[in-house]
KOLTORFI-677985 format. One record per residue (C-alpha): x, y, z. Coordinates in pm, whole numbers, plus 50000, padded with zeros to 5 digits. Each point is the difference from the previous one (the first is absolute). Layout:
BEGIN
{px=X | py=Y | pz=Z}
...
REM end
This chain:
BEGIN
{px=50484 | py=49829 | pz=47921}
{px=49950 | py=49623 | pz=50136}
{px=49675 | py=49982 | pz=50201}
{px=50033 | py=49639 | pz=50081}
{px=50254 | py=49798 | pz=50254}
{px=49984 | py=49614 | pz=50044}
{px=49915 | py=49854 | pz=50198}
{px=50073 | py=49772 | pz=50292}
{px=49882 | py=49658 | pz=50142}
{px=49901 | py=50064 | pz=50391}
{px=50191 | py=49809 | pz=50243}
{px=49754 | py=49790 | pz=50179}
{px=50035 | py=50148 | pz=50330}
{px=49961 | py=50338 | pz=49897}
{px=49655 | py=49851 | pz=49831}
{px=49888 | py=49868 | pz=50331}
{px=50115 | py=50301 | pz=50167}
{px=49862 | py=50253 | pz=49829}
{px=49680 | py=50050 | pz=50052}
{px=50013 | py=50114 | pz=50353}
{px=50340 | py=50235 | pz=49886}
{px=50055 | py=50317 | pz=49789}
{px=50045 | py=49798 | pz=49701}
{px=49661 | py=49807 | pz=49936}
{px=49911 | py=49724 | pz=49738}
{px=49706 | py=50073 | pz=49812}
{px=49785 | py=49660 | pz=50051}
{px=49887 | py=50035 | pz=49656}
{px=50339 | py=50028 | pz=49825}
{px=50215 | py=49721 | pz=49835}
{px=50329 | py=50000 | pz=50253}
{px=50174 | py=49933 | pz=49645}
{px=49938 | py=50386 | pz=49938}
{px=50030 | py=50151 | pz=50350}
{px=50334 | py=50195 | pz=50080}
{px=50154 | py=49983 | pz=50334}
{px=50197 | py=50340 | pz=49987}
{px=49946 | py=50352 | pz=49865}
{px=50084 | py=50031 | pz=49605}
{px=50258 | py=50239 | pz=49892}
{px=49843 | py=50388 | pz=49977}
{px=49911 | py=50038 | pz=49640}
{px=49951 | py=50363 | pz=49922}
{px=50030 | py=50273 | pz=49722}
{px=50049 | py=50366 | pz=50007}
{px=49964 | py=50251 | pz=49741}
{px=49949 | py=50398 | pz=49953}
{px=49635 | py=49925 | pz=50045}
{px=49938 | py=49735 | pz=50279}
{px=50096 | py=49691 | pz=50168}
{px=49879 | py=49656 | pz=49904}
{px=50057 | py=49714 | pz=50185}
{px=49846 | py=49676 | pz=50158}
{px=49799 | py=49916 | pz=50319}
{px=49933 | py=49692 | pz=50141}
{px=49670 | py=49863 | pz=50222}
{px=49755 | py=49713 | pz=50038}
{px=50244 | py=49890 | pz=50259}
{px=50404 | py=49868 | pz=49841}
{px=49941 | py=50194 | pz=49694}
{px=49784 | py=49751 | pz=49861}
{px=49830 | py=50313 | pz=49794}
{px=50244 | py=50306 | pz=49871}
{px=49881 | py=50319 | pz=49805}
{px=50245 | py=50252 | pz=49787}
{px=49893 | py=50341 | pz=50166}
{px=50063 | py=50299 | pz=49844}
{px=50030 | py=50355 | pz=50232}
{px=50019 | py=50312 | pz=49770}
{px=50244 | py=50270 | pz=50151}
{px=49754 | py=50248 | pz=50135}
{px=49915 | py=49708 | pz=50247}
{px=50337 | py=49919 | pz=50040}
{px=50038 | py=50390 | pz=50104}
{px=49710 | py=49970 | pz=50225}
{px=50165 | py=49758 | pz=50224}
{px=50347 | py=50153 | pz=49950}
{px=49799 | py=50347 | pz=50184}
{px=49899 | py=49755 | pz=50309}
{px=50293 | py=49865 | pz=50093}
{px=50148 | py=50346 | pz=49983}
{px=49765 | py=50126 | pz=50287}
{px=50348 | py=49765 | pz=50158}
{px=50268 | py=50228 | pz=49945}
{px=50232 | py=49964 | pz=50292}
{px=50353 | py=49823 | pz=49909}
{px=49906 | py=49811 | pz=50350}
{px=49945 | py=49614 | pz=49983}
{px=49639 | py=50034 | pz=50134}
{px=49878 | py=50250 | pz=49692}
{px=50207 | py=49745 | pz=49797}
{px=49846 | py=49678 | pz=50078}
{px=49664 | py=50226 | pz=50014}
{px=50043 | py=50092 | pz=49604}
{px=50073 | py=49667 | pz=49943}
{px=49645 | py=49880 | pz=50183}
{px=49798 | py=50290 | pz=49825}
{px=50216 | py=49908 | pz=49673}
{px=49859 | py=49602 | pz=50016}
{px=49658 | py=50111 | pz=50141}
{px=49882 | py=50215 | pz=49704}
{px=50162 | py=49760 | pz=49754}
{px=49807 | py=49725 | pz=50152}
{px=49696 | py=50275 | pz=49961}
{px=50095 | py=50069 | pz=49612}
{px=50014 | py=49601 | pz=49945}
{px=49621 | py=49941 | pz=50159}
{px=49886 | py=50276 | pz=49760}
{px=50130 | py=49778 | pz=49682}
{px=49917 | py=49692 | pz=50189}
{px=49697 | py=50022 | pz=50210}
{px=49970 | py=49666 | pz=50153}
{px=50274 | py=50078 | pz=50205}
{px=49785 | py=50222 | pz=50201}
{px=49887 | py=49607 | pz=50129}
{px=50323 | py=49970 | pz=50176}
{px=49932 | py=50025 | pz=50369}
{px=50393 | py=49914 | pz=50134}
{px=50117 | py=49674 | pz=50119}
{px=49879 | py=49698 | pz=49874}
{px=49718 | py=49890 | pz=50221}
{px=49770 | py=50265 | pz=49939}
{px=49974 | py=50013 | pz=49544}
{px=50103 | py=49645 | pz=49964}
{px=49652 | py=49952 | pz=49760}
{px=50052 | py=50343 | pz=49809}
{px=50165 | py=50122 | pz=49666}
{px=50223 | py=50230 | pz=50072}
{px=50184 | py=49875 | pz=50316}
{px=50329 | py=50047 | pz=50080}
{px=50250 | py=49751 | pz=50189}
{px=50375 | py=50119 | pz=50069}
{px=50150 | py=49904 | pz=49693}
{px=49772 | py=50228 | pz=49833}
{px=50065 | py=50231 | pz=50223}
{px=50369 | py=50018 | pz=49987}
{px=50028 | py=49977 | pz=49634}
{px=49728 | py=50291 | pz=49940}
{px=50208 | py=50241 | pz=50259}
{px=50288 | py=49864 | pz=49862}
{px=49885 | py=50169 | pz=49645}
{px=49863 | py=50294 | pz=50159}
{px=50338 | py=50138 | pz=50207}
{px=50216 | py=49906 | pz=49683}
{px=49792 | py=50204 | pz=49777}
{px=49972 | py=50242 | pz=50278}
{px=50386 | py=50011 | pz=50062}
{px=50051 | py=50001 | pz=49640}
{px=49769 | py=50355 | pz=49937}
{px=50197 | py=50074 | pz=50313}
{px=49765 | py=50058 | pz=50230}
{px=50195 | py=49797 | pz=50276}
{px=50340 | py=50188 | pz=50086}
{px=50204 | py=49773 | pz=50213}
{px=49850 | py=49674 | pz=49937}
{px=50107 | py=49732 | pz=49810}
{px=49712 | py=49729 | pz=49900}
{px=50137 | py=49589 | pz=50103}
{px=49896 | py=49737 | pz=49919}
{px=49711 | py=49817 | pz=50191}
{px=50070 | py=49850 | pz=50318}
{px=49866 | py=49701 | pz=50119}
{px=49932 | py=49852 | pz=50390}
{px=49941 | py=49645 | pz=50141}
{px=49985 | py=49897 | pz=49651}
{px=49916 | py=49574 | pz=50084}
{px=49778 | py=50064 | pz=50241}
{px=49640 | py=50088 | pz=50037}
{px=50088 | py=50348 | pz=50025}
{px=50174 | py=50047 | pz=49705}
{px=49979 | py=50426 | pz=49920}
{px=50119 | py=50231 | pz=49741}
{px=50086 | py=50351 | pz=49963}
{px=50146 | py=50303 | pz=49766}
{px=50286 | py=50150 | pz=50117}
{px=50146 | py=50330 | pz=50038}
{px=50405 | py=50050 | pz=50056}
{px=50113 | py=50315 | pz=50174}
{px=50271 | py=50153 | pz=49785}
{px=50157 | py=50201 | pz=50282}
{px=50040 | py=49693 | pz=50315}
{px=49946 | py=49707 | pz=49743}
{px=49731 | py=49848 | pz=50198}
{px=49721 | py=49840 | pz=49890}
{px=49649 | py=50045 | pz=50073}
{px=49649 | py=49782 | pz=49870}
{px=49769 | py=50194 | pz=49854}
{px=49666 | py=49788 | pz=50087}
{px=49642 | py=50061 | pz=49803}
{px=49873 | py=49619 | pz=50116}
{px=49851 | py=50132 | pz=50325}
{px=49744 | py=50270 | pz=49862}
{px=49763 | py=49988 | pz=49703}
{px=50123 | py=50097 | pz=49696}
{px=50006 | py=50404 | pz=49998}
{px=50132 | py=50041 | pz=50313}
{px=50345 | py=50139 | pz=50188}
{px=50207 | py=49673 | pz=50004}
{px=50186 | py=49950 | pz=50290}
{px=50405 | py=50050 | pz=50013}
{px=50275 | py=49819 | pz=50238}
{px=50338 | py=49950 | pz=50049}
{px=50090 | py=49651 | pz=49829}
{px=50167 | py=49843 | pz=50301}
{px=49650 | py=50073 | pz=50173}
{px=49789 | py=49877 | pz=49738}
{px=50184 | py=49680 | pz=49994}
{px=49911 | py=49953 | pz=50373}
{px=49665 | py=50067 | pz=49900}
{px=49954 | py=50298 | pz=50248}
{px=49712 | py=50166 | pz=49937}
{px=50022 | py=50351 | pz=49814}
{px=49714 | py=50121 | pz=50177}
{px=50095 | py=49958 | pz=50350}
{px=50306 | py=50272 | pz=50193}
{px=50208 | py=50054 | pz=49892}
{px=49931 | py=49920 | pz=49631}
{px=49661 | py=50163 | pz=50010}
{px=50205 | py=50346 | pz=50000}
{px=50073 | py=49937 | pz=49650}
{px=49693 | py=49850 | pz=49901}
{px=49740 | py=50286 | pz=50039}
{px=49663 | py=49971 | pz=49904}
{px=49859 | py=50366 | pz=50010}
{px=49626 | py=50129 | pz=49876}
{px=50239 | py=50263 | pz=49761}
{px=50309 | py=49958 | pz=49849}
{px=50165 | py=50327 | pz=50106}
{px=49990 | py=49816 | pz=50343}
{px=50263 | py=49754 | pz=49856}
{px=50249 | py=50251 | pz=50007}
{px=49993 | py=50303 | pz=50254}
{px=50124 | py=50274 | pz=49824}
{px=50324 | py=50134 | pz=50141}
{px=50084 | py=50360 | pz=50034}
REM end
């Protein structure tokens, strides 16, 4: 298994961009070693577990091997499942709670990330932060390993998607691809803190940069005190 992808020069608008977008440049990094894009999901599953690698400290500037044994692995499997319906709303809602208690499994290995307040703005000092390239390759890993235990029927995990990309606002973000209508939809954990529901919209509005929590997007984007609430259970 190859835990390391090169990396890429930054294109010097993106570097004067970035700061104030959801891909940040760490002030203290060399810009030699700073990559503009999400690296390839690097993962590993066996009888026992999943390994595989997550990125923070903003552009994957720091990435750790994580290892999740299978009874944890089985733990999030059983939340999702409290989304049972074939519906697309218990769908995308698996796929939240799926990405949620990953991001919850990875804190436990890596608990700096508990630092990560969402955004930029508010962690820019602190180990553990996240920008959207981290973001979108750490989902990124978590559906694929997800889909591959098969814990996401009807979903096919894309590649990451990319918005505005020479301008200030420059954003990344995982993507989910609906096997029955073929359409796309972001699956976006820069928003929140890591450990939280990330938020899920249909590509064509997350290119427009429509907010996911604002109508009618907020109808897929839930953010209940229980998870049951996710899902209304249907007689």
């Amino acid at each position: 298994m190859n835990l390391s992808q090169p990396r890429q020069h930054l294109i010097g608008l993106i570097v004067a961009a970035a700061s104030s977008s959801g891909m940040a440049a760490d002030r203290t990094m060399d810009t030699e070693t700073l990559i503009t894009s999400p690296p390839a999901a690097d993962y590993a599953l066996t009888e026992t577990g999943a390994t595989l690698s997550v990125c923070y400290d903003w552009s994957c500037a720091n990435r750790k091997q994580v290892t999740f044994d299978a009874t944890e692995l089985a733990r999030v499997r059983a939340a999702m499942d409290l989304c049972r319906n074939d519906g697309l709303h218990d769908r995308l809602q698996r796929a939240r709670i799926g990405v949620w208690q990953m991001e919850v499994l990875a804190q436990q290995r890596i608990p700096v990330l508990a630092n990560d307040r969402g955004l930029n703005d508010q962690d820019a000092e602190v180990a553990g932060r996240t920008d959207c390239v981290d973001n979108a390759a750490n989902t990124t890993s978590y559906l694929k390993v997800l889909a591959e235990l098969g814990a996401l029927p009807g979903w096919t995990v894309g590649a990451p998607e990319v918005r505005d990309l020479f301008t200030k606002d420059v954003h990344w973000t995982a993507t989910l691809i609906d096997a029955d209508s073929g359409h796309r939809w972001a699956v976006d954990s820069w928003f929140r803190p890591n450990g939280h529901l990330p938020f899920v919209s249909p590509i064509s509005d997350w290119s427009a940069a429509h907010k996911p929590w604002e109508a009618p997007l907020d109808r897929d984007n839930p953010y209940p005190r229980t998870v049951a609430e996710l899902c209304p259970k249907t007689e």
